[in-house]
C-alpha positions as CSV (number, residue, x, y, z in Angstrom):
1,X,-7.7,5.8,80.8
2,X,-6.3,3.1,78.6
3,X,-7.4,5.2,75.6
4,X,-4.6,7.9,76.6
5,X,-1.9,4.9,75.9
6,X,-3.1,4.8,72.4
7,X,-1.5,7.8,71.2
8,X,1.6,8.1,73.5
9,X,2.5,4.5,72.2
10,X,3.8,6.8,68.9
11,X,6.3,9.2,71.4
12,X,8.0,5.3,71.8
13,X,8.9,5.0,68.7
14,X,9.7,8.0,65.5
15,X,9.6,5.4,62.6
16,X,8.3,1.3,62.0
17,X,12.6,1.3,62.9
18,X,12.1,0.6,67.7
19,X,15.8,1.4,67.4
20,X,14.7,5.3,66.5
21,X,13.7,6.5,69.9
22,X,12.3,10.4,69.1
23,X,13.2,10.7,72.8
24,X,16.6,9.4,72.9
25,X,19.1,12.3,71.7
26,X,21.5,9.4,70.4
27,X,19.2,8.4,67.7
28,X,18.6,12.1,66.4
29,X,20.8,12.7,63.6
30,X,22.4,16.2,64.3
31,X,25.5,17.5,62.9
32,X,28.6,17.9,64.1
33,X,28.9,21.4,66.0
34,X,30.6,24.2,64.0
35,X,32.6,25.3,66.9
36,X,34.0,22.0,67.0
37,X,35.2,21.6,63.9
38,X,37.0,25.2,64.2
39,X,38.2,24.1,67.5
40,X,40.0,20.6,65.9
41,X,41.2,22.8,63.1
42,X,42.9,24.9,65.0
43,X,44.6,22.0,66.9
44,X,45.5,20.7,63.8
45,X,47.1,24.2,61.7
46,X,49.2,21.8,59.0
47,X,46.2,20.1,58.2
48,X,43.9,23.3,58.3
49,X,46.7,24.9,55.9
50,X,47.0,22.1,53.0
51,X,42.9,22.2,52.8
52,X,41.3,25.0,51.0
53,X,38.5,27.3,53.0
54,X,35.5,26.0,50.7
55,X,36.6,22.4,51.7
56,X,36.8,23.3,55.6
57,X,33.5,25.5,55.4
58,X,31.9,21.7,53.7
59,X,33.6,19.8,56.4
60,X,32.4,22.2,59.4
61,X,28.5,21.9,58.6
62,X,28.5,18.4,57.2
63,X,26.8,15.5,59.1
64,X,28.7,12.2,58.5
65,X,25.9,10.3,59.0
66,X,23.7,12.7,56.2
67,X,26.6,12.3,53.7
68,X,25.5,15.9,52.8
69,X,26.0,19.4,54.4
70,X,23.3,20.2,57.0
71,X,20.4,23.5,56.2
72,X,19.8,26.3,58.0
73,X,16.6,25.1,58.6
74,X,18.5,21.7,60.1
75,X,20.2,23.4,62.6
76,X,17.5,25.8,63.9
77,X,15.0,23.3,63.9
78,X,17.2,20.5,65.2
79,X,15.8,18.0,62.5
80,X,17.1,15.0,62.4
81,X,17.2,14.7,58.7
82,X,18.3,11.3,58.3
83,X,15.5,9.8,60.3
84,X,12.3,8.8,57.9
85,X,8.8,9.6,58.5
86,X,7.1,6.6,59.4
87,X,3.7,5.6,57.5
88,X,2.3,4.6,60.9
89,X,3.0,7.8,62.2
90,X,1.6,9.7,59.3
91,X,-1.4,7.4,59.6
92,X,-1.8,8.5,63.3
93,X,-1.6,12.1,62.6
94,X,-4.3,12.4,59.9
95,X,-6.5,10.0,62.4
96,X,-6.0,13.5,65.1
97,X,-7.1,15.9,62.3
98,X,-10.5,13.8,61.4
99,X,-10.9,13.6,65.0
100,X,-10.2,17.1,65.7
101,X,-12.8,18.3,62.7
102,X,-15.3,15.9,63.6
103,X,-15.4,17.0,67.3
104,X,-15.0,21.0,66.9
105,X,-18.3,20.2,64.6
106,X,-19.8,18.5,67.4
107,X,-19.1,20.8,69.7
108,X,-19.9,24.2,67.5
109,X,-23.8,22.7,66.9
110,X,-24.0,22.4,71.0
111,X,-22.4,25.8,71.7
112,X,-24.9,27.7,69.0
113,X,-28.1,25.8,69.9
114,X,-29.9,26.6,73.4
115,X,-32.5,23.8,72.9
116,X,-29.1,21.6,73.2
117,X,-28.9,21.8,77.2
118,X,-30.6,18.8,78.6
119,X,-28.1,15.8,80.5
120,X,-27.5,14.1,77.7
121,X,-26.3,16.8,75.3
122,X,-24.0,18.0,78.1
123,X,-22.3,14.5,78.9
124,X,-21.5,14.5,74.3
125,X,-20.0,17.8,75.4
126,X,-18.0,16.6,77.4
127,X,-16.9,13.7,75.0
128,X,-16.4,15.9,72.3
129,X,-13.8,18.2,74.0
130,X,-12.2,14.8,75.7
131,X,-11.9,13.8,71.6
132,X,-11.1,17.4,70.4
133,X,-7.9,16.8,72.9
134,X,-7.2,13.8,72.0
135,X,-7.0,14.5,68.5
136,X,-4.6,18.1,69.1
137,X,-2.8,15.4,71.1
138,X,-1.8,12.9,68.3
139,X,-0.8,16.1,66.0
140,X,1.2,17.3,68.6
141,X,3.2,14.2,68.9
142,X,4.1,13.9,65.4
143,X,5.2,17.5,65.7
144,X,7.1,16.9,68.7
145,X,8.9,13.7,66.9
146,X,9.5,15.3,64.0
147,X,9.8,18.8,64.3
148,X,11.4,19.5,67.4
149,X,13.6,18.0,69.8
150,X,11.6,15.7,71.6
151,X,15.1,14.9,73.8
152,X,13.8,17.5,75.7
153,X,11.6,16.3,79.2
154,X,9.0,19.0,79.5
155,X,7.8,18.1,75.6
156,X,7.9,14.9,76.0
157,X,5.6,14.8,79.4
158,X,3.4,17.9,77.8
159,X,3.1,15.4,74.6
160,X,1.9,12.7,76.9
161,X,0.1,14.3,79.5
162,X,-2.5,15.6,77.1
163,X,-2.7,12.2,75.7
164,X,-3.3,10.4,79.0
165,X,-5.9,13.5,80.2
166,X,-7.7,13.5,77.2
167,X,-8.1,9.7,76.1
168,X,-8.8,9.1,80.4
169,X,-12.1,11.8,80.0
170,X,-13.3,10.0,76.8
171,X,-13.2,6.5,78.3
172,X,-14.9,7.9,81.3
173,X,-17.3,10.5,79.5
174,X,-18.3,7.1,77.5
175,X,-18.9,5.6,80.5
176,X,-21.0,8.3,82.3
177,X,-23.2,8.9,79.0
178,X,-23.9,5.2,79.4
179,X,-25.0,5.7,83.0
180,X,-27.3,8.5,82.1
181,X,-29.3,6.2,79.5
182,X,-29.5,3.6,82.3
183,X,-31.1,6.6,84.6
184,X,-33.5,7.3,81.4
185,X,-34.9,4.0,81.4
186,X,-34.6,3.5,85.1
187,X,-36.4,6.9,86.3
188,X,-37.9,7.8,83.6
189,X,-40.7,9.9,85.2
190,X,-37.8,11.6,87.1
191,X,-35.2,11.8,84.9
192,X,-36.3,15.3,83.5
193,X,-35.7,17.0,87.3
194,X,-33.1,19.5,88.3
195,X,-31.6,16.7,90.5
196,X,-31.0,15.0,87.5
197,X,-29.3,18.2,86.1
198,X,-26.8,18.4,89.1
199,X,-25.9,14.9,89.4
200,X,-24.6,14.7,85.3
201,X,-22.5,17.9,86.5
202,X,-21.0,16.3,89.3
203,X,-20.1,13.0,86.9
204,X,-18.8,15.7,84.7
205,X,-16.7,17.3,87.0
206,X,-15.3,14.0,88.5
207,X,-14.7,12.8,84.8
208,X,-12.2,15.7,84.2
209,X,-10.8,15.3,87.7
210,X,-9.6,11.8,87.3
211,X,-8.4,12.7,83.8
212,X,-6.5,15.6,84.5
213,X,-5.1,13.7,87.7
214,X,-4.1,10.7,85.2
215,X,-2.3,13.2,82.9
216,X,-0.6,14.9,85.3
217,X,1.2,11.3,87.0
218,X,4.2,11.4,84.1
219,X,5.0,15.0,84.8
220,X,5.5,14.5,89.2
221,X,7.6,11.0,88.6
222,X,5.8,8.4,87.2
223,X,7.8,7.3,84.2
224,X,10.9,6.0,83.0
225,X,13.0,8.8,81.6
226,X,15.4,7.7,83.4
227,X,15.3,4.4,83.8
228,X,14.7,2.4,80.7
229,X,14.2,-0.8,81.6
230,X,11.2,0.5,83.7
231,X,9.4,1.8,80.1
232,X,6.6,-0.1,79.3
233,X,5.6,-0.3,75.2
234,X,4.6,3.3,75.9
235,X,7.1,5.3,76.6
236,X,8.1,7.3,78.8
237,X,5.1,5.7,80.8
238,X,6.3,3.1,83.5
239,X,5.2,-0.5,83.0
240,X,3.5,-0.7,86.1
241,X,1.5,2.4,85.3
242,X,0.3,1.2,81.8
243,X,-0.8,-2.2,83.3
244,X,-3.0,-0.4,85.9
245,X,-4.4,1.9,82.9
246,X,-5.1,-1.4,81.0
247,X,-7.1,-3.0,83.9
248,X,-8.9,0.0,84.6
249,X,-10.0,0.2,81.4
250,X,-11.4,-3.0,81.4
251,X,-13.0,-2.6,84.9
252,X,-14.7,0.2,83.0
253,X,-15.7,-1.8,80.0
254,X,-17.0,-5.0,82.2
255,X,-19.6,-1.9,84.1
256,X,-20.2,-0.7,80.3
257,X,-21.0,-4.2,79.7
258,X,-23.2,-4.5,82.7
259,X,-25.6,-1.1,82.4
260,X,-26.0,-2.2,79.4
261,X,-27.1,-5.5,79.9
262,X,-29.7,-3.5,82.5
263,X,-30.7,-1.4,80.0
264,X,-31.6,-4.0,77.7
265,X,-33.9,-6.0,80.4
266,X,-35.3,-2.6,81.3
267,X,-36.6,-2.4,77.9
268,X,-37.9,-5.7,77.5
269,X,-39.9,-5.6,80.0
270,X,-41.3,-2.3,79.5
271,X,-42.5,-3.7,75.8
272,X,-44.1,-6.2,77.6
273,X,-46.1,-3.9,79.6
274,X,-47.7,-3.0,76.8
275,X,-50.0,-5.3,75.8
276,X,-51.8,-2.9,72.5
277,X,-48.5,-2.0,71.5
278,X,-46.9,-5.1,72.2
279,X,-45.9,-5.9,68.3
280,X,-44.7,-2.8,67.5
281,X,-42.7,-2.1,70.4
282,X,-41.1,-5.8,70.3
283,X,-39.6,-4.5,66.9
284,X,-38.2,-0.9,68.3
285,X,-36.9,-2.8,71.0
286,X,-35.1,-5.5,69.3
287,X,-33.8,-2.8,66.8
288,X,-32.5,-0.8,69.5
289,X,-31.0,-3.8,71.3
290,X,-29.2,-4.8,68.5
291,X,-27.8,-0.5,67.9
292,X,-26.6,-1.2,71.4
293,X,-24.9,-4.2,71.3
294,X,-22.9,-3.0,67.9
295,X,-21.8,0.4,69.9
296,X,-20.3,-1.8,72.8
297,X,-18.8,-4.8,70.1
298,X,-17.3,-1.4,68.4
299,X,-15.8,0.4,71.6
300,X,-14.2,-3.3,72.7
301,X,-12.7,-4.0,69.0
302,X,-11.3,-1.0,69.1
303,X,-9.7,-0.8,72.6
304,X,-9.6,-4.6,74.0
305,X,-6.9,-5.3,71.6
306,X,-4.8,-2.5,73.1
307,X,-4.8,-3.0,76.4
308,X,-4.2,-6.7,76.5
309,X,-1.0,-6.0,74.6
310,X,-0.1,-3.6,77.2
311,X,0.0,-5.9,80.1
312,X,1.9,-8.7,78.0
313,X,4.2,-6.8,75.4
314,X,7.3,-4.9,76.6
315,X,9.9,-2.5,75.1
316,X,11.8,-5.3,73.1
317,X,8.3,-6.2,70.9
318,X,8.3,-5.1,67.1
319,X,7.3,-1.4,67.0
320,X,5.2,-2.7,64.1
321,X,2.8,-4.7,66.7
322,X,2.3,-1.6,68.6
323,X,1.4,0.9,66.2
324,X,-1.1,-2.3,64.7
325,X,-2.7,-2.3,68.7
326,X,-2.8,1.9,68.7
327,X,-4.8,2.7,65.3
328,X,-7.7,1.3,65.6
329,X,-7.9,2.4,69.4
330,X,-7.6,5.9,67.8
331,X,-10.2,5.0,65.5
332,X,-12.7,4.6,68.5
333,X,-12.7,8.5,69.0
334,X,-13.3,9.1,65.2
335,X,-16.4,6.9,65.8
336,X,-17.7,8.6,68.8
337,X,-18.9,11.4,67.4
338,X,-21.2,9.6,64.6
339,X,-22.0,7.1,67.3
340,X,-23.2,9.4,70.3
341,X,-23.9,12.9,68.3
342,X,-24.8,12.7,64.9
343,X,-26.9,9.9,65.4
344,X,-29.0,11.6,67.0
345,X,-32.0,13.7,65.7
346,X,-32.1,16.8,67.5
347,X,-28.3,17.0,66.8
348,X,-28.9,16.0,63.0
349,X,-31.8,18.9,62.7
350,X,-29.3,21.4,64.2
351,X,-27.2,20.4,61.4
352,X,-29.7,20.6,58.6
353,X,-30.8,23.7,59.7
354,X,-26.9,25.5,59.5
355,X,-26.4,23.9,56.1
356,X,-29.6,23.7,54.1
357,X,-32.1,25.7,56.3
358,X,-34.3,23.5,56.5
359,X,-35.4,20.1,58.1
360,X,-36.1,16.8,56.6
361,X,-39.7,15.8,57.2
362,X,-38.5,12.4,58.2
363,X,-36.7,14.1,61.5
364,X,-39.6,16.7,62.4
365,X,-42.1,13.3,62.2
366,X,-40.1,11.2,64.7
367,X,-40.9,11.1,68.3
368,X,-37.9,12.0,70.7
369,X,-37.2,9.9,73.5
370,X,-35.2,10.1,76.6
371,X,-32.5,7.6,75.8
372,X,-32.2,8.3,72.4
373,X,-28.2,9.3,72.1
């Protein structure tokens, strides 16, 4: 949910400059209007008759504020030509193509390999396509900022709403891939069962639901077109809106936090079941807690930062301190694949087997377990 903020925080600001709104049509640069100028020069006929036509023709498509004559391409594409391309949005943009290549990768291997159809490969699925949006989303807003008039409502809310549905269903796909590895451990003689089929498409379905419901609040009122002062850091999502995203997100991350403190006693005492094995289970099981713990330090680094500054910070902070908070929560969804997919094995033989043909002995050797995402 909080993840969607990340990338709409850019559609609140089109440079490092907060006074350049991409959504305000008084801070787009657009020349004066031809008909206009012929308009005033026809008002005026003694001035119109002491100036020369090439003069008038320069003063009818000139932009004061350019100090030089406006393109073609400026007036068909409504470019604001004086308005710089900020780093942070640049940065922002190339983030979305990484994640968009990483996650149409991800989600090729699943689609072209059968064997890839058990719970776990489904719920990646689903966090791949959540990414895959999330990634067209942050191109799309540099597109809509820079290359077209963003002024316009229905962009602007499209622009977001994708945002906001897609970075919702990553948070929660996250969230219900962690549930399923709790359900490994937990049942783990019945965790191979058809019930257990149904009940990861039901969290899959409910997942997409609550994102696409999330998504589609902007577009039926909720936000602050307007009414400025309602915008929170985010704009054109309301204050009140981005603070219940931010402390959603971290009821989310406190359960995170919690399954996998479960999962981690779970395992424990499963090694200490097993008295013959006792040594060399201790060491998987330390080694896994400690993969565990880094994959929940990661996902809170990148998003904790985030979402506290959207419940204290408001419209009049810095742009800087925003786009600061936003990269490295779009960061986390360049991580999720290499976290949940290409870590792991069957994924990684899939992979070898497209580009070299072949499998590494070290990943036919090694034993497959239920948990291992």
């Amino acid at each position: 949910m909080i993840l969607s903020l990340a990338a709409t925080a850019a559609m609140s600001h089109g440079g490092l400059n907060s006074s350049l709104d991409p959504f305000d049509s008084s801070t787009w640069g657009f020349g004066e209007d031809p008909s206009s100028n012929a308009s005033l020069s026809a008002s005026s006929p003694s001035s119109s008759s002491s100036s020369s036509p090439s003069s008038s023709l320069s003063s009818s498509s000139a932009d004061p504020s350019l100090g030089r004559p406006l393109t073609p391409d400026d007036l068909l594409l409504g470019l604001p030509a004086s308005q710089e391309v900020s780093p942070w949005d640049v940065a922002l943009c190339v983030t979305g193509t990484l994640i968009s290549c990483e996650n149409a990768l991800v989600l090729a291997v699943l689609f072209y390999t059968p064997a890839l159809r058990a719970p776990m490969f489904i719920l990646i699925g689903s966090l791949a396509v959540a990414d895959l949006l999330a990634g067209l989303g942050l191109i799309l807003n540099f597109v809509c900022t820079y290359l077209v008039d963003a002024s316009l409502e229905p962009v602007t809310l499209l622009s977001v709403g994708l945002l906001i549905a897609a970075f919702s269903a990553s948070v929660l796909s996250i969230l219900a891939i962690t549930v399923d590895r709790y359900l490994s451990l937990y049942n783990a003689l019945t965790y191979h069962t058809e019930r257990t089929l149904t009940f990861t498409y039901v969290m899959v379905l409910l997942v997409w639901l609550c994102g696409a419901t999330l998504g589609l609040l902007p577009a039926l009122g909720w936000n602050c077109l307007r009414d400025a002062a309602a915008c929170s850091v985010c704009r054109p999502v309301t204050k009140g809106n981005a603070v219940a995203l931010a402390v959603a997100f971290l009821l989310v991350f406190a359960l995170m936090t919690q399954l996998y403190l479960q999962i981690c006693r779970i395992a424990f005492r499963h090694a200490q079941q097993i008295a013959v094995q006792h040594q060399f289970l201790a060491i998987s099981t330390t080694k896994g807690v400690s993969t565990l713990s880094a994959i929940l330090c990661a996902f809170g680094a990148c998003w904790l930062p985030f979402a506290t500054y959207c419940i204290v910070a408001d419209p009049s902070y810095p742009a800087a301190y925003t786009y600061a908070a936003v990269l490295p929560a779009a960061c986390c969804s360049v991580l999720n694949p290499v976290i949940y997919a290409f870590r792991n094995p069957d994924i990684q033989k899939s992979l070898w087997m497209a580009c070299c043909g072949c499998v590494p002995s070290s990943l036919s050797l090694r034993p497959r377990t239920s948990s291992d995402v």
